[in-house]
C-alpha positions as CSV (number, residue, x, y, z in Angstrom):
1,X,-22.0,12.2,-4.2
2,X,-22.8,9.1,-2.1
3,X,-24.2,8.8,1.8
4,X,-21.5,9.3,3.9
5,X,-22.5,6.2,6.1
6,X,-23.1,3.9,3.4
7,X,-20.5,2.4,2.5
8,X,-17.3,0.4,4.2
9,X,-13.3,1.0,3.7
10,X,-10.7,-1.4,3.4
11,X,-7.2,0.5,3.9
12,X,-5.5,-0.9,0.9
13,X,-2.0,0.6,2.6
14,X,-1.0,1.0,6.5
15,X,2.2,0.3,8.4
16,X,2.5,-0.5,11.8
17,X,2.6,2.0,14.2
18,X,5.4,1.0,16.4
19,X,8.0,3.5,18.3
20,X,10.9,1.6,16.7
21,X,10.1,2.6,12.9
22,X,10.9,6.3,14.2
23,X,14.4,5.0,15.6
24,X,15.0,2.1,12.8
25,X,14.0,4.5,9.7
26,X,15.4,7.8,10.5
27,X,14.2,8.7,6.7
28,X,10.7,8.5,7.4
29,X,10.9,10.9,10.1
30,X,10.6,13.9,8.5
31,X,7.9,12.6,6.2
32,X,5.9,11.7,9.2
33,X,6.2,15.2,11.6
34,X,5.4,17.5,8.3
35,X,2.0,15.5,7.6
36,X,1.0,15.4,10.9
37,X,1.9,11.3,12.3
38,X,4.9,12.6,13.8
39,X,3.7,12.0,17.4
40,X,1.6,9.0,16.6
41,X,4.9,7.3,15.0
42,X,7.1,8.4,17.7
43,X,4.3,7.0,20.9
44,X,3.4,3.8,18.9
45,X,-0.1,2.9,18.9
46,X,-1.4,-0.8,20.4
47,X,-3.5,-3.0,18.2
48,X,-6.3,-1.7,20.2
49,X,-5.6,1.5,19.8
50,X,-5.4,1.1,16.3
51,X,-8.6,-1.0,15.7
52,X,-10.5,2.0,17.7
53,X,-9.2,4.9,15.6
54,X,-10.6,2.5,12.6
55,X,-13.6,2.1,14.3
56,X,-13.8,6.0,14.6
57,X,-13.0,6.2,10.9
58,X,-15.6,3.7,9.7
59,X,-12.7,1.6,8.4
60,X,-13.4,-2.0,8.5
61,X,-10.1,-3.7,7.1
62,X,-6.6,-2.5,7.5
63,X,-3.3,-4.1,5.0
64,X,-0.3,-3.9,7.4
65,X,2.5,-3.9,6.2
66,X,5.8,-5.5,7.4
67,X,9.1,-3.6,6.9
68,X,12.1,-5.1,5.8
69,X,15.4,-2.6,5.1
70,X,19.0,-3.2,3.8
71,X,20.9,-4.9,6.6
72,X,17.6,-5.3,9.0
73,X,14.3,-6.2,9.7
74,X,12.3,-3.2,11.1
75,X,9.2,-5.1,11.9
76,X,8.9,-8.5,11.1
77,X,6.4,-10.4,9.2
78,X,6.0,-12.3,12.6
79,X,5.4,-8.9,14.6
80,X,2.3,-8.0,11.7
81,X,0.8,-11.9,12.3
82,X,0.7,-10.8,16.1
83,X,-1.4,-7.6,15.4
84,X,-4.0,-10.2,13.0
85,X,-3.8,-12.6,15.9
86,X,-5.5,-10.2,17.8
87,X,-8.0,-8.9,15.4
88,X,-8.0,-11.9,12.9
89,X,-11.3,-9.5,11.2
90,X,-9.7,-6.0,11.4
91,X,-6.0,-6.6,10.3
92,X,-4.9,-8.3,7.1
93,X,-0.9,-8.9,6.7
94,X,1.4,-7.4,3.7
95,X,4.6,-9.7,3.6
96,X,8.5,-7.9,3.5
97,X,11.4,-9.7,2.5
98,X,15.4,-9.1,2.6
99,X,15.7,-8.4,-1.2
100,X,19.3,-8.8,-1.1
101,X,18.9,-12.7,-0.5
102,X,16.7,-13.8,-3.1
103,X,16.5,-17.8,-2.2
104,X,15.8,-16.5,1.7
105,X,13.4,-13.8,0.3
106,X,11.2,-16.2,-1.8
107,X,11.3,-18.8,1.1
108,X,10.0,-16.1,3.4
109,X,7.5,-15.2,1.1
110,X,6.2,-18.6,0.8
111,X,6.0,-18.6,4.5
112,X,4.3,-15.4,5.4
113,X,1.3,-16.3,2.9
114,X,0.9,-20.0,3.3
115,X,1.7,-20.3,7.2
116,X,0.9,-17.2,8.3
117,X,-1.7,-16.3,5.8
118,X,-0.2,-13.0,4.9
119,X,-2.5,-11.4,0.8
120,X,0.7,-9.6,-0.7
121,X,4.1,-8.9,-1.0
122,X,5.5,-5.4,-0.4
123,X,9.0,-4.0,-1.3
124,X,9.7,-0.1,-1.2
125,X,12.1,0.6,-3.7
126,X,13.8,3.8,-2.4
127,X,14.9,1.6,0.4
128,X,16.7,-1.0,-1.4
129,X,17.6,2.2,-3.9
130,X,16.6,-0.4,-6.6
131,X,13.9,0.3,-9.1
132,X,11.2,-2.5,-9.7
133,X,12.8,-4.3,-13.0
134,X,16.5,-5.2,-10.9
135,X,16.9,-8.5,-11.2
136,X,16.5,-9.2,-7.8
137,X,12.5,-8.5,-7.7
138,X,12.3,-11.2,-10.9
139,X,11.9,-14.6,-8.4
140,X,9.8,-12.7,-6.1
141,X,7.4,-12.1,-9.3
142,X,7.3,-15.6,-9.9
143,X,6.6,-16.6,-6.8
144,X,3.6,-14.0,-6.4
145,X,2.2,-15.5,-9.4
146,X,2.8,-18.9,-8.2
147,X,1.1,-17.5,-5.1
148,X,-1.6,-15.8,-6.7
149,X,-0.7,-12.5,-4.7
150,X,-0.2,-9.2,-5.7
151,X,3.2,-6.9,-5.6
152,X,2.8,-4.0,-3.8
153,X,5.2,-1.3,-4.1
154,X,5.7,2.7,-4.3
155,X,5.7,4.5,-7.2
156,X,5.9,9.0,-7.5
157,X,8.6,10.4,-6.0
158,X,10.2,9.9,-2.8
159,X,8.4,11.9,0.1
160,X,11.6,10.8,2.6
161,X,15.0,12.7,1.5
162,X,15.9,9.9,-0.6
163,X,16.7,9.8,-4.5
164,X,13.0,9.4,-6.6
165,X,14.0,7.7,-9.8
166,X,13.1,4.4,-8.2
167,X,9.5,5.4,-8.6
168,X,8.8,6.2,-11.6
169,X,6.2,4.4,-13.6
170,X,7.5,4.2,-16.9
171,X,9.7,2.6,-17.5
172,X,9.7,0.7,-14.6
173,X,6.3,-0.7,-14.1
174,X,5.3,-0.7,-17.3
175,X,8.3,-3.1,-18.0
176,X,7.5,-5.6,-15.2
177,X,4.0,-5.9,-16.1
178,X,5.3,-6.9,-20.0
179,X,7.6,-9.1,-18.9
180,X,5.1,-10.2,-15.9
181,X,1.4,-9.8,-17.8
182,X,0.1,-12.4,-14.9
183,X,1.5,-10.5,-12.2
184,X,-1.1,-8.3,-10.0
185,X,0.6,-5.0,-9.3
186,X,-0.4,-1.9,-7.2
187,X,1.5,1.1,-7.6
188,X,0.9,3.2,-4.4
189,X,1.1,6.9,-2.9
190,X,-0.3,7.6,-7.2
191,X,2.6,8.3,-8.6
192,X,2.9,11.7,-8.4
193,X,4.4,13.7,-10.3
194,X,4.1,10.9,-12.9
195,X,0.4,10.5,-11.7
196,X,-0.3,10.5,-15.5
197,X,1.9,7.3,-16.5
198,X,0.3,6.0,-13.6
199,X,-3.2,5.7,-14.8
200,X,-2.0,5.1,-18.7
201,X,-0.5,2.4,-17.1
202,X,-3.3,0.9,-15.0
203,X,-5.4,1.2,-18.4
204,X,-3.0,-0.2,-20.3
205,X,-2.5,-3.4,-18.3
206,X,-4.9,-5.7,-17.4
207,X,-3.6,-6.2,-13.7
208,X,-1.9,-2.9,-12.7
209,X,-3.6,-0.5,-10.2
210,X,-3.0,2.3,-7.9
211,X,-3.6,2.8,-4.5
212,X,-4.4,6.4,-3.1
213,X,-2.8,5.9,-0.1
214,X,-0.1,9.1,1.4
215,X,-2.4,11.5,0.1
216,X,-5.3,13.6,1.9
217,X,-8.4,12.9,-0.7
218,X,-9.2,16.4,-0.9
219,X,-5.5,16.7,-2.8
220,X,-6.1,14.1,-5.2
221,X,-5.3,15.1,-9.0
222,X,-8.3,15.8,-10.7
223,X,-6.9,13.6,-13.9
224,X,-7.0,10.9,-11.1
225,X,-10.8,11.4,-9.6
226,X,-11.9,11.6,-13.3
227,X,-10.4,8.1,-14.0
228,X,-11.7,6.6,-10.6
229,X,-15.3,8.0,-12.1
230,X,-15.1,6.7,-15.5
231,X,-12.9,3.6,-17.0
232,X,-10.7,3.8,-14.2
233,X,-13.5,2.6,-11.7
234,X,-12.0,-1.0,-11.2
235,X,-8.4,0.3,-11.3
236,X,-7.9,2.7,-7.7
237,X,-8.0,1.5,-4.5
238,X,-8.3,3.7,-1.1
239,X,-5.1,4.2,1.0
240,X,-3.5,6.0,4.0
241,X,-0.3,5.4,4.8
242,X,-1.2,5.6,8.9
243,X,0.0,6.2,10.5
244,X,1.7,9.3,8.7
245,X,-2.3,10.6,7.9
246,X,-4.9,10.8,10.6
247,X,-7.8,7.8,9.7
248,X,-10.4,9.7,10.1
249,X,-9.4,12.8,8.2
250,X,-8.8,10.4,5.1
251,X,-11.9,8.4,5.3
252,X,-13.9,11.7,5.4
253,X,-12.5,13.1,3.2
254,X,-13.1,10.1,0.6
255,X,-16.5,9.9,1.4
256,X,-16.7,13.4,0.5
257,X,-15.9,12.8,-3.3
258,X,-18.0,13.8,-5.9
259,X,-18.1,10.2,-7.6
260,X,-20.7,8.2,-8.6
261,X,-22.1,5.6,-6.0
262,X,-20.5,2.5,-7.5
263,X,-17.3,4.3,-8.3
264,X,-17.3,5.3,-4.7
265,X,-18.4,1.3,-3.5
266,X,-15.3,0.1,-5.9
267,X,-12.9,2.8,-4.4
268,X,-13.7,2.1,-0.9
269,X,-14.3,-1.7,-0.8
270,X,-14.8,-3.8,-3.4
271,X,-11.6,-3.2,-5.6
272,X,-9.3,-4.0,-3.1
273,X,-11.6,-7.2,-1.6
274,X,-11.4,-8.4,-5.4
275,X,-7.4,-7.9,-6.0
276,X,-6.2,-8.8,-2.5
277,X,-8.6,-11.7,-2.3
278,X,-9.8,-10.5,1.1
């Protein structure tokens, strides 16, 4: 096991933690009082605040997320460049679109990474109750590559009281990385139950990966912490979901696995420098 200290994070998944996601997404309530990020949803937290619970956590670099649902924008990809405008070196911007308007949805993509310098796209499928190979994610692939971005998205069942089949790895991901074989992808909250397609999946294509993120470390599958030790090293990337988990409780708690010392560097930092060109 590595030195606690030694080595920095980079949050591969956060959203922002604003009071109107409580009101906007009544489905992530739930979620977010039974792991504990009940209150911190329902306050909201400042930048500031935020950048000093990171700072209490070790974490250097936090991917915020924008949210985009059918019908309306629950925080903007405008209202993420205003937390990076005031921490241009802690905050790093994950770009939503209105999937339901493809032309609008590829425009605002091409505006959130070249204007407002935004590293990936995000869409949650249980939202848009779509899974990942609808026909309406295809010019939103193409522009990512164009891009050279990756897709972000949630794969494992649906923690909100929403239907799961939109998450499940195969078929889903494994068909847009075939049709897509350019096209970075990072499956995140690991896919359980399906943790297992998840990581034949990551080894089987070149650009898939999985984030950890919506998971306390010390409850990650072992099938998972084996692959992150052995030829899965360059595949997972560290995530929280914050603010449904506490920071600090997730950063210890990584630092706390039993994996090799450059396993551990690749979990915390370096994988998701390399794929989200940070």
């Amino acid at each position: 096991m590595a030195e606690s200290t030694s080595y920095p994070i980079i949050d591969a998944w956060a959203n922002p933690p604003l009071a109107e996601m409580a009101r906007q997404l009544p489905e992530i309530k739930r979620l977010f009082e039974q792991s504990g990020g009940g209150e911190r949803l329902a306050k909201g937290l400042s930048p500031s605040e935020v950048v000093a619970a990171m700072d209490a956590a070790g974490i250097q670099r936090m991917l915020l997320t924008s949210w985009t649902a059918p019908g309306r924008e629950i925080c903007s990809n405008d209202r993420i460049a205003e937390f990076i405008r005031d921490y241009p070196t802690r905050f790093v911007g994950i770009a939503g679109v209105n999937l339901e308007k493809p032309v609008q949805a590829v425009r605002e993509l091409d505006r959130a990474v070249r204007e407002l310098g935004f590293k990936a796209l995000r869409v949650i499928p249980w939202l848009w109750k779509l899974p990942p190979n609808d026909r309406l994610y295809y010019p939103l692939y193409v522009k990512c590559i164009e891009l050279d971005i990756p897709f972000c998205t949630q794969v494992g069942h649906t923690g909100p009281l929403m239907p799961s089949d939109t998450g499940r790895p195969i078929p889903y991901i494994d068909e847009v990385a075939l049709t897509f074989p350019e096209l970075r992808i990072v499956g995140g909250h690991i896919g359980y139950p399906w943790t297992d397609e998840m990581i034949a999946l990551a080894w089987k294509h070149e650009h898939v990966y999985i984030d950890t993120s919506a998971y306390l470390p010390r409850y990650y599958p072992p099938q998972l912490l084996h692959f992150m030790n052995t030829y899965g090293q360059d595949k997972v990337l560290f995530g929280t979901n914050f603010a449904m988990l506490d920071l600090k409780q997730c950063a210890d708690q990584a630092r706390a696995l039993e994996l090799k010392p450059a396993a551990m560097a690749k979990f915390l930092f370096e994988n998701a420098k390399r794929v989200f060109q940070i």
